[in-house]
C-alpha distance (Angstrom), angle and dihedral (degrees) to the residues before:
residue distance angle dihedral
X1 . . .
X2 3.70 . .
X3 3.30 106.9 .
X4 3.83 102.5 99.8
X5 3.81 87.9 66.6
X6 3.94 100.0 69.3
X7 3.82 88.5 34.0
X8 3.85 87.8 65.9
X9 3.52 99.2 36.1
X10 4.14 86.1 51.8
X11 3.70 90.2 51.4
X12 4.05 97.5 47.2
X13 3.77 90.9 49.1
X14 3.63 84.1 50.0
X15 3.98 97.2 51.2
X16 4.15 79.0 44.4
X17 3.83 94.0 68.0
X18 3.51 119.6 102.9
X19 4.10 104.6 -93.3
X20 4.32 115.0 -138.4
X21 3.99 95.0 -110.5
X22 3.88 117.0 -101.5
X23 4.05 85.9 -111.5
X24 3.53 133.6 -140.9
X25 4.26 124.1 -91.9
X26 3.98 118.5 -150.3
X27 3.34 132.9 -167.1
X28 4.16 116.5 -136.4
X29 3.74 120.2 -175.3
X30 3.81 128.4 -165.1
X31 4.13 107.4 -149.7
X32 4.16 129.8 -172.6
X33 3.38 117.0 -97.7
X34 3.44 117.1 -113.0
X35 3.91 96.2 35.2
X36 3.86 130.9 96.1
X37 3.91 95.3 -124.6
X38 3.59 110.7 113.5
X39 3.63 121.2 119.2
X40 4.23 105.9 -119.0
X41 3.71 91.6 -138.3
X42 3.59 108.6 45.2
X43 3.95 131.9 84.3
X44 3.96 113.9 -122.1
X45 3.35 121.2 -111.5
X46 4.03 98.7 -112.0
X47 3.94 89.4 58.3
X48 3.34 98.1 49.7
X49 3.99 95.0 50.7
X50 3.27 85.4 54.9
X51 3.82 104.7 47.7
X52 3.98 86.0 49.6
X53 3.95 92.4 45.5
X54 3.77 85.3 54.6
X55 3.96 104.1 42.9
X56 3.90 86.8 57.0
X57 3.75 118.0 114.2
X58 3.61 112.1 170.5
X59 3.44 111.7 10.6
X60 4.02 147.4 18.8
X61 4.02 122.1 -165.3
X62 3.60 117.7 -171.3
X63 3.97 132.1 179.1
X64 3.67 116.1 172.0
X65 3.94 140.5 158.3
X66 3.74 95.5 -118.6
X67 3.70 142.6 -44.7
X68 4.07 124.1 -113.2
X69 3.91 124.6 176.2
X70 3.52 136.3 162.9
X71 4.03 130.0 178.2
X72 3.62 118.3 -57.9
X73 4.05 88.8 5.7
X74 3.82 119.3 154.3
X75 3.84 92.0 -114.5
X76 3.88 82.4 65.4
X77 3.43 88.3 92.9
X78 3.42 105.2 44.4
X79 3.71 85.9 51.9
X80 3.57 90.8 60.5
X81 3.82 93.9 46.5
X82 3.75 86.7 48.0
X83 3.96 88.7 53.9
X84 3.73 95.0 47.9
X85 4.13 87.3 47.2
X86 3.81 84.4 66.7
X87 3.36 103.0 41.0
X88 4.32 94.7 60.3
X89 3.71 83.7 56.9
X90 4.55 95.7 -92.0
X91 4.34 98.0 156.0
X92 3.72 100.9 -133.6
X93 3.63 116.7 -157.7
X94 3.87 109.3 -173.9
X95 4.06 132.0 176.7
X96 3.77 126.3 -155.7
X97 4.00 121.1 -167.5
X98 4.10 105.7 -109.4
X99 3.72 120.8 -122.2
X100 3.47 139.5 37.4
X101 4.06 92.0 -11.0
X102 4.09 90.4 61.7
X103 3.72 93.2 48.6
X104 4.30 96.7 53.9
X105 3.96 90.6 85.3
X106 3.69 110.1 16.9
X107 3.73 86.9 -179.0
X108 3.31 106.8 62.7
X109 3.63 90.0 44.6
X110 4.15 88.6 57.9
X111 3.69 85.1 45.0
X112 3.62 81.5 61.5
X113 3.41 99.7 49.0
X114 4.05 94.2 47.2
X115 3.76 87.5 54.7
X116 4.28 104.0 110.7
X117 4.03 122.1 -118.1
X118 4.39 85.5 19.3
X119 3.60 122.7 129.0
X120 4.13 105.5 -174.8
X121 3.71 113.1 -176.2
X122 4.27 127.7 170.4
X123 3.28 121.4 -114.5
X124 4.13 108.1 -145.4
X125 3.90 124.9 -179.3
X126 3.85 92.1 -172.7
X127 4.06 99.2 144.6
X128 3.52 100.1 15.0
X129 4.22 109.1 68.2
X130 3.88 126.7 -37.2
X131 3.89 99.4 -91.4
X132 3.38 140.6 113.5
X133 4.06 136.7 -156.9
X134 3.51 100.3 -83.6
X135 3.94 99.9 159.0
X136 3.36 129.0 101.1
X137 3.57 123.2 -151.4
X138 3.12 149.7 132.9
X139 4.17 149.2 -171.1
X140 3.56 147.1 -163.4
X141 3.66 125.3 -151.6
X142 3.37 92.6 -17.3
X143 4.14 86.5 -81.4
X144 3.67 103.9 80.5
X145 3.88 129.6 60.4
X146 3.74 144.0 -158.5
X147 3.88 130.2 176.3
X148 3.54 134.3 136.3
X149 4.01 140.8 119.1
X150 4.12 97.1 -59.6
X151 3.38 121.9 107.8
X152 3.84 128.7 -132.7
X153 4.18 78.1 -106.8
X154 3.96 130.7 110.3
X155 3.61 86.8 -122.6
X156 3.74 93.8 53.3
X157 3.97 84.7 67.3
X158 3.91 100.9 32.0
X159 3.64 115.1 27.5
X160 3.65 113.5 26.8
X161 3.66 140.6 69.6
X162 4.38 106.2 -110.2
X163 3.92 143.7 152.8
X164 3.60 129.7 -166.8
X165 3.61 136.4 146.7
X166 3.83 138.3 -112.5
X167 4.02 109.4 -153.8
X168 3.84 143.6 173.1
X169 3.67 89.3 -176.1
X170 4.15 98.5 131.0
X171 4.09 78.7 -144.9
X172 3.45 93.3 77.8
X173 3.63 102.2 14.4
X174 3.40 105.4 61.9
X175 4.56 92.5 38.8
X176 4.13 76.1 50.0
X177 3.68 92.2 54.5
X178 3.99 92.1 41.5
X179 4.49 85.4 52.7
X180 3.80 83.9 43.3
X181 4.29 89.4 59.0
X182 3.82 90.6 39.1
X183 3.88 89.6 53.8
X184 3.56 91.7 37.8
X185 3.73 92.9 52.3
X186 3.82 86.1 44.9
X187 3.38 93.1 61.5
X188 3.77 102.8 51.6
X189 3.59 101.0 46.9
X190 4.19 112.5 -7.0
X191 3.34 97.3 -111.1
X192 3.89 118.1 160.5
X193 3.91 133.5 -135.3
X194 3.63 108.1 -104.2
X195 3.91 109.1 -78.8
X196 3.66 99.9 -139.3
X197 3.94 104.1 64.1
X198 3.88 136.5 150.9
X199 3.89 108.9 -115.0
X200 3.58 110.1 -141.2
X201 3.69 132.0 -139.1
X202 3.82 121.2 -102.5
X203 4.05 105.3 -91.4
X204 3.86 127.4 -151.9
X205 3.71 131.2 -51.1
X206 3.75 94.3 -30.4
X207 3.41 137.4 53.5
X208 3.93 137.1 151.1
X209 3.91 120.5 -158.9
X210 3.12 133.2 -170.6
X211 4.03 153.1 -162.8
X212 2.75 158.5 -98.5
X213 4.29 94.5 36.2
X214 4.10 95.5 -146.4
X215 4.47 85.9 63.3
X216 3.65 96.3 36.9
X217 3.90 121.9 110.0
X218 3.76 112.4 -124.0
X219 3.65 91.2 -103.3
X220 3.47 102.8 61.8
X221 3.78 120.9 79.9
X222 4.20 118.6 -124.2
X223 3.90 99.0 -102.8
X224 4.08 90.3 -138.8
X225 3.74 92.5 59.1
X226 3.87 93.7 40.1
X227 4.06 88.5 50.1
X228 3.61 95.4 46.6
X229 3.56 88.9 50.8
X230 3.71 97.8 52.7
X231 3.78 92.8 49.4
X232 4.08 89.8 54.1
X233 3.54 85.1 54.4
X234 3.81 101.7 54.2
X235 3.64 117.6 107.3
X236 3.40 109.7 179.7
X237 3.84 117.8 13.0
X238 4.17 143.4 5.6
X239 3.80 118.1 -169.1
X240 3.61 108.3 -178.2
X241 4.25 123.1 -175.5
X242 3.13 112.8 -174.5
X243 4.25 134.1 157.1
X244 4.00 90.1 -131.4
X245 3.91 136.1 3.6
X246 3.89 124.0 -178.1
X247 3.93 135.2 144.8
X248 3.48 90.2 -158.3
X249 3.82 117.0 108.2
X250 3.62 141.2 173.0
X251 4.13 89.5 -27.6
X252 4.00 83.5 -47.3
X253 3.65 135.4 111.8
X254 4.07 103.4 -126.0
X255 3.97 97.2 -170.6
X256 3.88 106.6 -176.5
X257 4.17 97.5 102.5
X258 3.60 95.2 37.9
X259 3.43 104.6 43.6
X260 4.11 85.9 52.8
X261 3.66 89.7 52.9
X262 3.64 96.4 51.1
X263 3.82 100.8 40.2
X264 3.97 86.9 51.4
X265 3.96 92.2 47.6
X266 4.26 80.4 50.1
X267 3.89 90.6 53.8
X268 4.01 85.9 52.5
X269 3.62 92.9 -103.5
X270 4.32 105.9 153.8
X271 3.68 103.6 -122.0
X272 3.90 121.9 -167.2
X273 3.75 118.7 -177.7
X274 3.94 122.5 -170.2
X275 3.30 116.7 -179.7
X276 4.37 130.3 164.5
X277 3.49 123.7 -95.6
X278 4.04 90.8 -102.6
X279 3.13 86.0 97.1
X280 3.65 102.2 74.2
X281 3.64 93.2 79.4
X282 3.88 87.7 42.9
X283 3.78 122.6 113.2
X284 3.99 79.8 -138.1
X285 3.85 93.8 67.3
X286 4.39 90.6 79.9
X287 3.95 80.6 58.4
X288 4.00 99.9 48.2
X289 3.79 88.3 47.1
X290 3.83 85.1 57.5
X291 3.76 94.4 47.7
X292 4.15 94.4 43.9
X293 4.34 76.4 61.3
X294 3.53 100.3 60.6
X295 4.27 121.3 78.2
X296 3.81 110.4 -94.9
X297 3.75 103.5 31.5
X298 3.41 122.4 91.9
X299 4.02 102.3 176.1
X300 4.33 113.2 -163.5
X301 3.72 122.1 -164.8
X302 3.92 110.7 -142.1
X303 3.65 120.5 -142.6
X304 4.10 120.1 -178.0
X305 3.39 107.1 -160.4
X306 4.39 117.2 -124.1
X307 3.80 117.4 -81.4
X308 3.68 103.8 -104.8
X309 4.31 87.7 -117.8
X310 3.89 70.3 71.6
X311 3.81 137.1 -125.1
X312 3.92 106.2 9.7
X313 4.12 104.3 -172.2
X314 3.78 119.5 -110.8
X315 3.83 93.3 -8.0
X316 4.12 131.9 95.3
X317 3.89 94.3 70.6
X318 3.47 141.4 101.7
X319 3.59 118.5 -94.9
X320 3.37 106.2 163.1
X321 4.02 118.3 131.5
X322 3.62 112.3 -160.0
X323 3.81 145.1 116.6
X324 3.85 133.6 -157.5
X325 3.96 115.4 -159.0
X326 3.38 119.3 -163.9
X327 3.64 91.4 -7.5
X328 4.58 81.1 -90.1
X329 3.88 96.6 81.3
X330 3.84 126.4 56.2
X331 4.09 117.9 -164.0
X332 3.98 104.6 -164.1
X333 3.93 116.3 179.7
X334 4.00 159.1 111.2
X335 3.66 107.4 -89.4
X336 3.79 119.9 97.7
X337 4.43 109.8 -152.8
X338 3.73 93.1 -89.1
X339 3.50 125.3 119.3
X340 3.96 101.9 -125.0
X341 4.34 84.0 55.0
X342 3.97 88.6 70.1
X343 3.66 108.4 23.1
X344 3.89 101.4 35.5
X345 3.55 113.3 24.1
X346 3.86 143.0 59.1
X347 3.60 103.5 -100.8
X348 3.79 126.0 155.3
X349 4.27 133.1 -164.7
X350 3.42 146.2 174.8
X351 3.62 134.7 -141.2
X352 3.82 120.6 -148.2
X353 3.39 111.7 -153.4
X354 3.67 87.7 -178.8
X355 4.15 125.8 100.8
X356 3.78 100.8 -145.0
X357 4.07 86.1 59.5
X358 3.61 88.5 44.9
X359 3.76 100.1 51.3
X360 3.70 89.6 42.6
X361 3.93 90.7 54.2
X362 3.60 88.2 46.0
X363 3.72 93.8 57.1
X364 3.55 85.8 53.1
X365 3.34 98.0 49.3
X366 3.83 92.0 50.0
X367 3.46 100.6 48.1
X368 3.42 92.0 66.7
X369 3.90 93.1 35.5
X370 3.68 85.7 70.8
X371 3.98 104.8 34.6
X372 3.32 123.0 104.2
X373 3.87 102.4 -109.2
X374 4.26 77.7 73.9
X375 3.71 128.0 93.3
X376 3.74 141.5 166.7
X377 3.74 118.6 -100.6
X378 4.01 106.1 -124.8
X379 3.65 105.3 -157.7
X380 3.58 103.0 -147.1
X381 3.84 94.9 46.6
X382 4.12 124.1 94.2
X383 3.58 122.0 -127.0
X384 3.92 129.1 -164.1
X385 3.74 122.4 -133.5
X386 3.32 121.1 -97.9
X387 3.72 121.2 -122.6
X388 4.39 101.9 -108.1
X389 4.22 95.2 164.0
């Protein structure tokens, strides 16, 4: 009979505790030198690495593609931050892809290893798809996240065209953290998520995604369904930047992306696709000539033009993955529109469900839309490769 009483008191001293605060999502952007495309309002990349690399006090998870450095390089600095992380006692744990990625500057990667408190191991899906780790992302005490298209790479912060996001938003946080012990895990011993999982529904203004599905945890949305979704739900415009794009695949038409982009531009949804000008010696570029013919899509090749040190190798591009829809919703992640990206390899995303990120995406996006390193793709005209190595 008097049960109800406690019940309710229980639940008010609950709603009483202090709540974790819904956190605050940045943009960061990483922009060639020698070009006038920075975004006046938002940090760059290199800062913010190492502003979060400093704040940590316990702990420091890393999971990145690869790591490249050369003298006076901008990830100099983070290095050093890194190194004095370790030495005040931070426990680093930090994954590097395996293969022929780890082995391009066996320096840095000893640097790595001579760093104190820092466990590094590789993270190798040999046997179990085709992939790779090709996200990069990072977190400090489990409270404060970074992911986005830059690479742990001096280039990432110096010479080429990136986004990515630095967030305290538990939303993405803590599902970042929960990837971060799956990969982790991965990497020490292969083990696999379990297979049978729930798949939960997309949540509020924030939510990260990942791929591939098989070495997701069960909170954590596959990023190809999530992306599909979002472009069936645009009503009025897609702008897409992106370093590469192609439904081609291992002598296979893989159909997902493109069929998404071509039923929206059919529903009379404005579609703008920018890609780099990698893809001219891409077996993709037959099948962005056929999208720049239909209504809707208007598909731009980016070219940033050399450094004038001269020709820096695999650098003065855009690499940037990201999508605004409907100039409300902002997709920010690691996964070029390729087939392996979501169904092979460690990728992770987040949507922003949230207009001020969306706007200030779009102005990004724009900015180089309009500059003059953009031009139209003619479909019935040739194009040479461009030199990348």
């Amino acid at each position: 009979m008097h049960l109800r009483r406690p019940i309710v008191s229980a639940l008010l001293a609950l709603a009483l505790l202090p709540a974790r605060a819904a956190g605050l999502t940045q943009l960061i952007q990483s922009i060639p030198r020698e070009t006038p495309l920075a975004h006046p309002d938002l940090a760059f990349a290199k800062d913010a690495w190492i502003q979060v690399i400093r704040g940590a006090k316990s702990r420091l998870d890393f999971a990145e593609f690869y790591i490249a450095q050369e003298p006076g390089g901008a990830l100099e600095e983070v290095l050093q931050e890194l190194e004095r992380a370790g030495a005040r006692g931070v426990k680093i744990r930090f994954i590097l892809s395996a293969g022929r990625m780890l082995e391009q500057d066996p320096a840095s990667v000893a640097r790595l290893r001579r760093v104190k408190n820092l466990e590094l191991r590789t993270f190798d899906l040999k046997g179990i798809s085709t992939g790779i780790l090709h996200a990069k992302y990072f977190l400090a005490d489990g409270r404060e996240g970074v992911l986005g298209s830059q690479n742990f790479d001096w280039r990432a912060l110096e010479h080429i065209h990136e986004l990515g996001i630095r967030t305290t938003d538990p939303a993405l946080v803590d599902r970042l953290q929960e990837v971060f012990e799956v990969d982790w895990r991965f990497a020490g011993d292969k083990s696999l998520p379990p297979a049978a999982r729930p798949v939960p529904a997309p949540l509020g203004p924030a939510e990260l995604v990942a791929s591939p599905p098989f070495l997701s945890p069960g909170t954590v949305r596959p990023a190809l369904d999530a992306l599909v979704q979002l472009l069936g739900e645009a009503r009025s415009s897609i702008r897409v930047q992106l370093l590469t794009y192609s439904p081609v695949a291992r002598n296979r038409y893989w159909p997902a992306l493109d069929t998404a982009l071509r039923a929206a531009a059919v529903r009379g949804v404005k579609v703008d696709l920018l890609v780099s000008d990698w893809v001219f010696k891409s077996r993709g570029l037959d099948h962005l000539k056929s999208l720049a013919l239909i209504p809707n899509i208007d598909v731009r090749i980016a070219s940033i033009p050399e450094a004038s040190t001269g020709h820096i190798p695999f650098s003065r591009t855009i690499h940037s993955k990201y999508v605004v829809i409907d100039g409300a919703v902002l997709w920010v992640g690691t996964s070029n529109w390729e087939e392996d990206y979501f169904q092979a390899s460690r990728n992770v995303e987040a949507i922003l469900r949230q207009p001020d990120l969306a706007r200030q995406g779009g102005e990004i996006y724009e900015k180089l839309w309009t500059s003059p390193y953009v031009r139209k793709l003619e479909p019935m005209k040739a194009y040479a490769p461009r030199k990348v190595d």
